[in-house]
Structure formats: C-alpha cells, structure tokens
N, C-alpha and C positions, 0 to 999 in steps of 0.2 A: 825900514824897507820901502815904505811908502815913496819918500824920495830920491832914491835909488832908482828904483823904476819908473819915475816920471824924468827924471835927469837921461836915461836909457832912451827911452821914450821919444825925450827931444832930441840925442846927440842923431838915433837912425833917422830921425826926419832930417834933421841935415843932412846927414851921409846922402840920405835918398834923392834931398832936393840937388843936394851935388853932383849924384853921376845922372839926373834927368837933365839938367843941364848938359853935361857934358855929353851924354848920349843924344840930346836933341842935335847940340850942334855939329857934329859927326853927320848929322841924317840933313842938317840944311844943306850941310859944306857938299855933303855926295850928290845932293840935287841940283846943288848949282853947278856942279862941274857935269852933270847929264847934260843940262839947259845949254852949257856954253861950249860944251864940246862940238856937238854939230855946227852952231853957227860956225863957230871961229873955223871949224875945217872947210865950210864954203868961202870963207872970204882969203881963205889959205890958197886955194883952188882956184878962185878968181885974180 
C-alpha cells in the first residue's frame, strides 16, 4: 500500500505542476495582451 500512495503522491504532483504551468501561462499571455493593447491602439491612431 505503501507504494501505492507514494506513486499517487508523485503522479498529483505532476498533474499539479502541469496545469500550474498551464494556468501561469494563460495569466502571462492575458498580461501581455493588457500591456500591448493600448500601445498598439495609439500607434493604430497615429
């Protein structure tokens, strides 16, 4: 049983380190299109 739940153990740390990654990059990607939307609509403008 012992290895069971340390095998458990490891696969949710991956699972977890997989959608942190995947949810961090969602949260960059949304920043950077705040960041570049305004510029790029003043030089749209100009």
């Amino acid at each position: 049983m012992a290895g069971i739940k340390s095998i458990g153990g490891f696969f949710m740390f991956i699972v977890g380190g997989i959608v942190a990654i995947i949810v961090g990059s969602f949260m960059i990607r949304g920043t950077m299109h705040l960041w570049d939307n305004p510029e790029s609509d003043e030089k749209k403008d100009k």
